[in-house]
N, C-alpha and C positions, 0 to 999 in steps of 0.2 A: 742760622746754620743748620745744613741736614746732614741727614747719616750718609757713609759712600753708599750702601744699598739703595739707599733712597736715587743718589746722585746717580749711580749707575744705573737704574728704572727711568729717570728721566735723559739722561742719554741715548740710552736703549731706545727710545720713542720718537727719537729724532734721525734717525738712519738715513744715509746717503743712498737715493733713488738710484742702484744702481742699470746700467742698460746693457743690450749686447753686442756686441762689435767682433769683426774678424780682422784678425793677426794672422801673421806666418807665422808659420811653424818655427823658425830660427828668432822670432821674436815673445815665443808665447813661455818661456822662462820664466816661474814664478806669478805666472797669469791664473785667473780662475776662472776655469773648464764652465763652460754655460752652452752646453750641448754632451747629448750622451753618445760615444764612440762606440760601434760595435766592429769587429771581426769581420772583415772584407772576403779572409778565407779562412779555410784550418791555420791553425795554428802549435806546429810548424807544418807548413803546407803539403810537407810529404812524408815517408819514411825519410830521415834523415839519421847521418852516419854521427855518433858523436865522441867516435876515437878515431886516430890516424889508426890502422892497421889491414886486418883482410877479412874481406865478406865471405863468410860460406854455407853452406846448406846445413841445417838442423838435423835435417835425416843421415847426413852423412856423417854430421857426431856420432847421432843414436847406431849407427851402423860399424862404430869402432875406425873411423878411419881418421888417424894421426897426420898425413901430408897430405899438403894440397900442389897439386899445378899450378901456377900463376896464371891464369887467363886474361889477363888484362890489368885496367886501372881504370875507376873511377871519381874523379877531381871534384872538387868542391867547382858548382856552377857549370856545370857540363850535362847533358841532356843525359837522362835513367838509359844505364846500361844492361843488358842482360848476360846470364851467367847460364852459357848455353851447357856446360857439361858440370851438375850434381857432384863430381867428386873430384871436381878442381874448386880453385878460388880468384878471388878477385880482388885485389889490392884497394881499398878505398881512405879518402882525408876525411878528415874532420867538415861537418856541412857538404856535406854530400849529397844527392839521391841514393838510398841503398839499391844497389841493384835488382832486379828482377829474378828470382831463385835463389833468394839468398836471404837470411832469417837471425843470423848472429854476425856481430863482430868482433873479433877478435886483435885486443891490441898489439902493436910491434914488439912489446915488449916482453909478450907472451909465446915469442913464433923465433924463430932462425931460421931465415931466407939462405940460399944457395944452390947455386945454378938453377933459379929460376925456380923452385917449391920453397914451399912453407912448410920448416916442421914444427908443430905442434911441440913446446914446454910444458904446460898445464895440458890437464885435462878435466879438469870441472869448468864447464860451460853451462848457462843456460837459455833457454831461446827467447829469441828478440833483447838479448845481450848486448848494450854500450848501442844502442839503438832508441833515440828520439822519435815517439811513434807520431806519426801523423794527428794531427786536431787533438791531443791528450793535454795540452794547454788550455786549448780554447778551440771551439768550433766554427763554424760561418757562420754568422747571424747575432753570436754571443756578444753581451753587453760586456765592453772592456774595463770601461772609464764611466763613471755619475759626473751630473753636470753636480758643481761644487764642489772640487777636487783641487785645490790647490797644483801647480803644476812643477815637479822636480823632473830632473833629466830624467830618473826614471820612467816620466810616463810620456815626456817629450821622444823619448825613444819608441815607446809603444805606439807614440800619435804616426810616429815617419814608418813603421811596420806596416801599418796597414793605410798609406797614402794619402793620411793628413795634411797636404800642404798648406792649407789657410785654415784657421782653427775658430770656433768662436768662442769668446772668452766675458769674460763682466768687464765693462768699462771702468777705471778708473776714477777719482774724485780730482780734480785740476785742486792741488793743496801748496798755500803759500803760508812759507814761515816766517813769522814777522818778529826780531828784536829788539826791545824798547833800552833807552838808557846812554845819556851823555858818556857814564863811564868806558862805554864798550869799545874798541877798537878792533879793525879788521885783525885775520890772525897774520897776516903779514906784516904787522905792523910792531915797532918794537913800542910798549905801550911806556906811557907817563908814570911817574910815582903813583898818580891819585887815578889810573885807569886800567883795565883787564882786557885781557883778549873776548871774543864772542869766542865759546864756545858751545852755547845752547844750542843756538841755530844748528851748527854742526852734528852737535848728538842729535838731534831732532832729525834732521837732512838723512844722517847714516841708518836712522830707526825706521823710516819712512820707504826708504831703499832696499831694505832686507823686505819690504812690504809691497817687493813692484813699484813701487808710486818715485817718480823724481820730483821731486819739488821745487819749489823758487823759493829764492830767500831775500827777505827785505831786512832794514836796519833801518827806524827814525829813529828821532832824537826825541828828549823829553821836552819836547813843545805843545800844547794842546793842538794849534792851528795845523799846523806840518801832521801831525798826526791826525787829525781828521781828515785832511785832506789826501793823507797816506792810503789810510784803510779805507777810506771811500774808494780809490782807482784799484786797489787791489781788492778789496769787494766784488767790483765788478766785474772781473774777472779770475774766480774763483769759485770753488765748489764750496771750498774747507779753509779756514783761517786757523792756524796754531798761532796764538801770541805767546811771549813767552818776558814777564817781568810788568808792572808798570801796574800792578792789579790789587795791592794792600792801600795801605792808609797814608802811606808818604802823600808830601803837597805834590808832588810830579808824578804820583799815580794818577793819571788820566784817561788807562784805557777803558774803565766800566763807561764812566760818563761820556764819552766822543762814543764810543758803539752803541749806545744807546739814542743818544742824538742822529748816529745813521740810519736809524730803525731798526736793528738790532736787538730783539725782544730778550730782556737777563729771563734765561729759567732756574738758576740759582749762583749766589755769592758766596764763599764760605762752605768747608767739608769739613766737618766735624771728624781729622782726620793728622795725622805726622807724618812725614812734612806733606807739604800742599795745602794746607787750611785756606791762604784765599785763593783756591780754583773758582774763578768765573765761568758760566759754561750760557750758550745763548743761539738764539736762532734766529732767522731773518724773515723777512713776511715769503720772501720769493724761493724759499730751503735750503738759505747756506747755513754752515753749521761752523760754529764759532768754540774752539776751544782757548780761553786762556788761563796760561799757568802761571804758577808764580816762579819770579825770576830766580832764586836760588838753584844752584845746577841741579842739584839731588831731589826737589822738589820737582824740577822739568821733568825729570829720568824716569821718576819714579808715575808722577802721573800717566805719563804718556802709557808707560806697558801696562799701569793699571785700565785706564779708560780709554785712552786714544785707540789703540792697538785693536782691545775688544773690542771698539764700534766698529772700527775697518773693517776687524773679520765678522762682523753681522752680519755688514752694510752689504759686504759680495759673499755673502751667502758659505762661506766657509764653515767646516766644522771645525768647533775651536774646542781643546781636551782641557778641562779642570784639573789640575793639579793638585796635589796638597801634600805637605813634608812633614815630618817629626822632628820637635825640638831636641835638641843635643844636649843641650842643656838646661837650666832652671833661667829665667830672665826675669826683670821685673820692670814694668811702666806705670809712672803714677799717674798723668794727667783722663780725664776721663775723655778718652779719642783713640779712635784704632789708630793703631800705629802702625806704617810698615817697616818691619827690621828687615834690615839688610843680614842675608846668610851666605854662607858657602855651604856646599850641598856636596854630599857625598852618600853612595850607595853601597850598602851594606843589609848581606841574604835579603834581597831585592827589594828593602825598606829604603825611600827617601830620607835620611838623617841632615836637618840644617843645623849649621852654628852659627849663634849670633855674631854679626862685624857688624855693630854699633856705628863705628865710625866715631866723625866728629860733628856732627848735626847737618843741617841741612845745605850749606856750603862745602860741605867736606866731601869733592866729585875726586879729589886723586884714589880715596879706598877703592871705589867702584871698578879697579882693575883688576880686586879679591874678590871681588864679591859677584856672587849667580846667581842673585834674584833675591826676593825677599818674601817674607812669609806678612799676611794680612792680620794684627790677632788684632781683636773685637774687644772696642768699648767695652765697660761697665765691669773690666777686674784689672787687677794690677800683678798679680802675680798669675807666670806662666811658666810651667812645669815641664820637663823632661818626659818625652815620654809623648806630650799633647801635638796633635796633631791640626794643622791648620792651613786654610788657601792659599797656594804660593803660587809664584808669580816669577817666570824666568827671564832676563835677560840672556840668557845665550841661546 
């Protein structure tokens, strides 16, 4: 049995070869940026107006003059107007070109139009007022986006700014979720006395999803033959294998030995850890990468955003943010294993405070709808204080 440090160093060294591929831009959601985007032009490409009201000369403030003439109107998307007479104005919208002789804007809100002049309400103005000045964001040539960027509309917006239609991004891992166990039935299915719904697969499927990746899902049964012959064809076609059940000491745990039989090299059994203790984790001669968990829901859950999660974001090169919370309260654990508590998290004068939700052991997935992650505390003590702060780990 090894430490998760341990387990997580050896995962860590097994990393999904990722490669680079181009998506559209309507496809690239959630994708990871594997090319650097720079600034096609200024940014905003011109003087741009960013109040509805009226453009007028600077000098004609400084000059005392309260009304202007209406000279015109300039539209959002219409070619740069010019403001042929200094002590008139020009009507302009929000996204505009500011017109040419003209240095402040002044909102509607500010002015009483009638018969065609603006009178001036206020008179503290100052120049290049409710004006988005040309390239004061960004300029031509400037780096926008790094490649390893996770990508949110945020920057999917940025990408369509400056005329990103095909993107290139990190190629995904082709990742099959496989569940073991006579007991399981589809979730359509109204289940037996002596039988339960899948619903690993499913948390597995939705956690993989929030990760870009859509995955397959398989379901054998507790046969050795059928199961070798299972994860052989899905082997094959696969980057990544999540199993989930079939990995402790019961007679119908079979999946150590049929993966190994595939050639399937084990690089450890057993995490000297709560819950999750038999995580099998393993590699293949030709680099697929074999996660299996143990079939308890809360043991699934909990490994996966411990380990699974943090390989993904190695493997495409992600920055991933270490966390860590303060206990809320005093807890105590006897066995010698880190344990993960499950917390609810709440901020207070900008300290992460967790409180333990224990739950009801490693079967007990209905709490997981209180609960926001869980804090990692570390082998070799049993009591854990208020106050102590420790690696956490979020589900949402």
């Amino acid at each position: 049995m090894i430490s998760v440090a341990d387990a997580t160093q050896i995962i860590f060294s097994h990393l999904f070869q990722s490669k680079s591929e181009t998506v559209s831009l309507a496809e690239s959601m959630g994708r990871v940026l594997d090319e650097p985007i720079y600034a096609d032009r200024d940014v905003p490409p011109f003087n741009r107006v960013a109040m509805d009201g009226i453009a007028v000369s600077w000098i004609a403030l400084e000059n005392g003059a309260k009304s202007f003439v209406i000279e015109g109107i300039q539209s959002a998307g219409a070619p740069q107007k010019q403001l042929t007479d200094k002590t008139k104005c020009m009507e302009v919208m929000t996204g505009a070109m500011l017109p040419i002789g003209t240095d402040v804007v002044i909102r509607y809100e500010d002015i009483t139009i009638a018969d065609g002049v603006a009178q001036l309400n206020e008179l503290d103005f100052q120049f290049m007022q409710n004006i988005h000045k040309q390239g004061i964001d960004a300029t031509m040539g400037s780096e926008l986006l790094k490649p390893g960027m996770k990508l949110s509309s945020a920057e999917v917006a940025l990408l369509a700014s400056v005329g990103k239609a095909d993107v290139h991004v990190k190629s995904l891992p082709v990742v099959a979720i496989i569940s073991t166990g006579d007991e399981l039935v589809e979730v359509d299915t109204a289940p037996a006395p002596h039988q339960i719904r899948r619903s690993n697969s499913y948390a597995l499927y939705a956690a993989l999803q929030a990760n870009g990746i859509k995955a397959s899902m398989h379901h054998i049964t507790d046969d050795a033959t059928k199961l070798e012959a299972g994860l052989k064809e899905i082997l094959n076609h696969s980057d990544v294998m999540i199993l989930s059940g079939g990995i402790s000491k019961g007679k119908f745990d079979f999946v150590p030995q049929v993966l190994e039989k595939l050639g399937v090299r084990k690089l450890f059994h057993h995490v000297s850890q709560r819950p999750g203790k038999p995580f099998w984790f393993g590699a293949s001669t030709d680099g697929k990468t074999i996660f299996a968990l143990p079939g308890n829901p809360v043991s699934t859950f909990m490994c996966f955003y411990r380990y699974v999660q943090p390989w993904l974001s190695r493997s495409l090169g992600t920055k991933s943010v270490e966390m860590s919370a303060t206990l809320k309260s005093d807890f105590t654990f006897q066995p010698n294993l880190s344990y993960f508590l499950q917390v609810g998290i709440e901020i207070t004068d900008g300290q992460l405070w967790a409180t333990p939700l224990p739950g009801g052991g490693s079967g007990d997935f209905a709490n997981l709808s209180e609960v926001d992650g869980f804090l990692e505390l570390p082998l070799g003590k049993t009591t854990f204080q208020r106050g102590e702060t420790f690696p956490y780990f979020s589900f949402r």
